[in-house]
N, C-alpha and C positions, 0 to 999 in steps of 0.2 A: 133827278131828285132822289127814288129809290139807290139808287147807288151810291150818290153822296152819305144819304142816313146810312148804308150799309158800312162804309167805309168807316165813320165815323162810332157807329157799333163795333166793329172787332180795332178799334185802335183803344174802345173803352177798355175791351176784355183784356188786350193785351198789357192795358197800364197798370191794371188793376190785380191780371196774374204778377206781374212785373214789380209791383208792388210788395205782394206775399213774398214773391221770393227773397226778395230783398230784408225781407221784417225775418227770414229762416237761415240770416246768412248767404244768402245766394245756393241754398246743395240745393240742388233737385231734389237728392236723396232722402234729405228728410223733409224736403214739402209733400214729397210723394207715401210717404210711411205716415201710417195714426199715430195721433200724441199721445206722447207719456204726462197724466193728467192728473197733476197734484188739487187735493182740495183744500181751502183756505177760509175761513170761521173769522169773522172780523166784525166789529161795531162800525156799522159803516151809518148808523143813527143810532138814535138814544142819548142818553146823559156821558155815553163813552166815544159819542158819536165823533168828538175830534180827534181820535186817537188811531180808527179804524180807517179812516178813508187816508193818513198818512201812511201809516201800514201797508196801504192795496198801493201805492204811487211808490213807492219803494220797490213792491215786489216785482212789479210790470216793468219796471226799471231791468231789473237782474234776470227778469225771465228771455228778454227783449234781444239782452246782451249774449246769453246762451244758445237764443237762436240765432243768431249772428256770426256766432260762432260755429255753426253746424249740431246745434242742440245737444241730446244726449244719448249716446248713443247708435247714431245716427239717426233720430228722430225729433222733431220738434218738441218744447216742453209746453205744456201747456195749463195754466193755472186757474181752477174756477173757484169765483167768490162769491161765499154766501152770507148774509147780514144776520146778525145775530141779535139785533136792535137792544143791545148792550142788557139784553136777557137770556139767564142760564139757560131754562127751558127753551126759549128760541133756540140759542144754542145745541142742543142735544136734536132738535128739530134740523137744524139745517148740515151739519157733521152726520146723519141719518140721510138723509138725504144725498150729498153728494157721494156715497159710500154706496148705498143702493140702487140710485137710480145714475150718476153719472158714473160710476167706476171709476173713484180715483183710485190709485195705486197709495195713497199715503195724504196722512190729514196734518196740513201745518194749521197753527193759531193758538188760541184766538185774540183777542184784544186784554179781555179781564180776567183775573183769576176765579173769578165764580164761576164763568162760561166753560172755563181750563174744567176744573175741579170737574163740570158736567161731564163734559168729552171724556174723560179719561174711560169712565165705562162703558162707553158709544163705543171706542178704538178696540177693546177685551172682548165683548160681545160680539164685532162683525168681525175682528179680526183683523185689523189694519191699522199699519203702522202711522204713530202719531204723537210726531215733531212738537210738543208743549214749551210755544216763545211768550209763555208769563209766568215768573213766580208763584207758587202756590204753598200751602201747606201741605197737601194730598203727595205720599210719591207716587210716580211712577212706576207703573206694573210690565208684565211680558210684554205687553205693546204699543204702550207711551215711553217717552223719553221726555228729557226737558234741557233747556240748555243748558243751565246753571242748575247753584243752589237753590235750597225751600226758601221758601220767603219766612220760615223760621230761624234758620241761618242767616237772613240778612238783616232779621229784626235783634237778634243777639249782639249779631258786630253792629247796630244802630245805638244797643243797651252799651257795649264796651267806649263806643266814641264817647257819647252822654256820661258818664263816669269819669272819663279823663278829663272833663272844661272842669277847670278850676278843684280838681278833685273833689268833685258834685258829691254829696251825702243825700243832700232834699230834695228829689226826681217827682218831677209832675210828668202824667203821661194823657195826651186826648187823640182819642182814633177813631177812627169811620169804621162804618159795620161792617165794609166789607170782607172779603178773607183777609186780604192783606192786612185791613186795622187788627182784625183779632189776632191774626197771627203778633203784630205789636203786644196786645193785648198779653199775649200766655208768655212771651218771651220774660216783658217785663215782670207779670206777676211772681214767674218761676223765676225767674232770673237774678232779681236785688235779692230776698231773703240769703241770698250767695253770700254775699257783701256783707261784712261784718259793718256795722255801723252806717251804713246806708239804706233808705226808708221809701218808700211811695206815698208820699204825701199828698198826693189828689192823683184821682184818675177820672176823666173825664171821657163821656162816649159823644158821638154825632151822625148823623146822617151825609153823606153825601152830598146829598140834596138842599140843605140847610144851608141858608144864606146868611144865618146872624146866628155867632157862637156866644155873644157877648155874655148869657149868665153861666156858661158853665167856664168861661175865660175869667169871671167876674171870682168865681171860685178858686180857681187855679192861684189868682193872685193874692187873693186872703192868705192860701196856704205858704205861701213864700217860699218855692223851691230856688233850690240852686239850678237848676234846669229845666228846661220844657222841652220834654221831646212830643212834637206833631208829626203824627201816624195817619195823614192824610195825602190826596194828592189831586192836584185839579185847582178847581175853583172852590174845592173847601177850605183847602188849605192857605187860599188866598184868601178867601174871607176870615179864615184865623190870622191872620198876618194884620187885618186891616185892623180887627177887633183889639189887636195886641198894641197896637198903634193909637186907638182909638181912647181905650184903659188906660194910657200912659204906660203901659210893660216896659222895663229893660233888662228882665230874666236873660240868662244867656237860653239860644234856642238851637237843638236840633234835630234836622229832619229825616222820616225815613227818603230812600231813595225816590219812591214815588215823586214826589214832588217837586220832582227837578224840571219838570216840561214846560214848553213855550208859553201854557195857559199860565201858569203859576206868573212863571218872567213878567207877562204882559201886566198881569192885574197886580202883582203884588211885590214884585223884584226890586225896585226902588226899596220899599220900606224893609225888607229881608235884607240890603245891604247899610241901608242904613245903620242897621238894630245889628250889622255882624251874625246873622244866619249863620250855622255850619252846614253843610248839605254835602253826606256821605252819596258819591254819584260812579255811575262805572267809567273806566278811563276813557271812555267817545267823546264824553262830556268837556276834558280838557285838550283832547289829542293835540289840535292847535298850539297850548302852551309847551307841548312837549318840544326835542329838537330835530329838527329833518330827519334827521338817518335814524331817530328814533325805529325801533324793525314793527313798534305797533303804528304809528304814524304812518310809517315809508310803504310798508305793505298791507297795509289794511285801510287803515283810514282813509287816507290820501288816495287811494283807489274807487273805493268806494264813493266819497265824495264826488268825484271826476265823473263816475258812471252817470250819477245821481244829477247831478249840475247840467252832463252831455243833454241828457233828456229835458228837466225842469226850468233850467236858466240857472245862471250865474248868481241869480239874485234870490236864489232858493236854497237854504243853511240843510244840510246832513243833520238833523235834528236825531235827540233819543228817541223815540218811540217811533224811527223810520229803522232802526237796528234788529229789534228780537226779531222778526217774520223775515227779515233781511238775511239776518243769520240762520233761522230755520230753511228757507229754502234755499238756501246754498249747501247744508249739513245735507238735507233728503238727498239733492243732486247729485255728492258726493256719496254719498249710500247707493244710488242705484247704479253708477257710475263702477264703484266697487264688488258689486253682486254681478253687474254685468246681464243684469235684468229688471224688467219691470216690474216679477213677480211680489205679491207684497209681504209674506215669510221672507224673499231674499232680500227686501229691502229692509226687515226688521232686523234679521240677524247681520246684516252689515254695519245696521246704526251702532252693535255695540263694539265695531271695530275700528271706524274711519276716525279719525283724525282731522280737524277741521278750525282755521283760523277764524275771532269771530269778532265782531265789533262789542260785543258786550261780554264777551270772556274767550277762551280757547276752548273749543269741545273736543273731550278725548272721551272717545267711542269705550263703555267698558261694559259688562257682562252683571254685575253687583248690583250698582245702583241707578242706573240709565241716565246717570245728570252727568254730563258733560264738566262740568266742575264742582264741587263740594264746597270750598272755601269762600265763603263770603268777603270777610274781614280779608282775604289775598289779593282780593279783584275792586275793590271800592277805595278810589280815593278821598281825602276829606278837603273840602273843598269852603270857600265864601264868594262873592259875588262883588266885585270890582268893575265899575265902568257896564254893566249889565252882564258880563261873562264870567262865568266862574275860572274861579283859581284855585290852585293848592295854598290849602289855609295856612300851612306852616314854609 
């Protein structure tokens, strides 16, 4: 009987090592070498909470895939997640954290641009390099980076779309508090006085959190804009949708980028195509309408999704907000990849060199301004909502 159990014991050990090696690629080499141990800041709960636990299912995906391949370097990669329960200060807490006590080499995330904006002086302060996968206002310093443009550049090319429907004069604008809305906020403020003969006839604020926009939509409509641009994203922006429907609205409307995600779809994407929505979105959003041998479809997308599907099922959609954290830790990889170390100076000064495809823009590593792209208005297609999927609106 002792023998039986014994036998039975090292055939566990053996499945179980047999296992790891398997999940590292099969090298010895690097199940035997310490990981190179990025850290990751995500809303894995809170109000951002649906945004963060797609983001961790994505990453695990491509880390999965890396070690698979014999990791980095010859070593496993290894990814820790810390919840940042879709608060800044949580945030600064837990990017503190994996930086002191777990030693990661380099900080991707986080979910929201409040949390971003905290981080960025956690990364200056301890000194490590850090991957920022959300729009902000804030730039990037010696040792943050971002993929893209400011979420000020996105809100301007959101003011140039809104201008072009119907050569709009009478702009209504309503945004949520958070950076992102304000950044809407200054764009537009600063922005129409541009415009010879074009005016902000209401501007309207809101809460996130807020589930009934109806008296300041009630406003909006008194003032009779040629357009309504909503500067929310989520389930706010869904319940502006509903409230707009509700009014009887048929202002032309459109959105910042935020708002293009599965939440909005589910609760509100009916009436958004109803009403002819425009929704300025990054090309992931259409890849599919594109053609095969499209080179963003053929080698990015279509890779990506495959990865993504190999792990989750077929029945699981390559969604936006599985892409920024998606594209940050493939950028780090390719940093440390390039330095040829773990070290995290050599993985900062490689960031401003590498070159890297991405599903939410191209990152070209530069020394100036640590953003990966600059151009908003270059990388945002304009889009409506056909059969529940979006398309190119023209």
């Amino acid at each position: 009987m002792r023998k039986h159990v014994a036998s039975i014991g090292i055939v566990s050990v053996f499945l179980a090592v047999f296992s790891i090696l398997c999940v590292f690629g099969g090298q010895p080499g690097a199940w035997a070498a310490e990981p190179i141990k990025i850290g990751m800041v995500a809303s894995l709960s809170g109000w951002g909470g649906f945004v963060g636990g797609q983001q961790r299912d994505a990453v695990m995906a491509v880390v999965e895939d890396i070690n698979r391949k014999g990791g980095v370097l010859g070593r496993p990669l290894q990814v820790l997640v810390e919840d940042d329960q879709s608060q800044p200060t949580t945030a600064v807490v837990a990017a503190t954290k994996l930086v002191r006590d777990r030693n990661v080499v380099a900080l991707i995330g986080p979910s929201l641009p409040d949390s971003g904006m905290a981080m960025i002086p956690i990364s200056e302060q301890e000194q490590v390099p850090f991957m920022l996968g959300v729009p902000c206002p804030a730039e990037p310093r010696h040792w943050s980076f971002a993929l893209g443009p400011n979420e000020d550049s996105t809100a301007e090319a959101t003011l140039e779309i809104a201008l072009g429907v119907n050569h709009a004069k009478r702009v209504a604008l309503i945004y949520e508090t958070t950076q992102v809305g304000k950044a809407g906020d200054r764009a537009f403020t600063k922005g129409i006085p541009k415009h010879p003969g074009v005016s902000l006839v209401a501007k309207e604020v809101i809460e996130h959190t807020d589930t009934s926009m109806v008296p300041q939509m009630t406003k909006i409509k008194a003032s009779k804009p040629d357009v309504l641009v909503v500067y929310a994203g989520g389930a706010a922006a869904a319940n502006i949708a509903k409230n707009y429907k509700q009014l009887g609205m048929t202002t032309p409307v459109v959105t910042a980028n935020i708002a293009q995600g599965p939440d909005f779809l589910k609760l509100a994407g009916p009436i958004a195509e109803e009403y002819g929505w425009i929704f300025p979105v990054w090309k992931m959003s259409v890849a599919e309408m594109l053609p095969a041998d499209d080179p963003f479809r053929k080698n990015v997308y279509e890779p990506a999704k495959k990865l993504f599907q190999d792990k989750y099922g077929k029945d699981k959609p390559l969604a936006i907000y599985h892409a920024p954290l998606t594209d940050c830790v493939n950028i780090v990889t390719a940093a440390i990849k390039y330095a040829g170390s773990d070290n995290r100076a050599a993985i900062r000064d490689a960031l401003e060199k590498v070159q890297c495809d991405g599903l939410i823009s191209p990152y070209h590593g530069n020394a100036d301004s640590h953003r990966g792209s600059s151009d908003a208005r270059a990388i945002l297609v304009d889009t409506k909502l056909k059969n529940g999927e979006f398309v190119p609106y023209k």
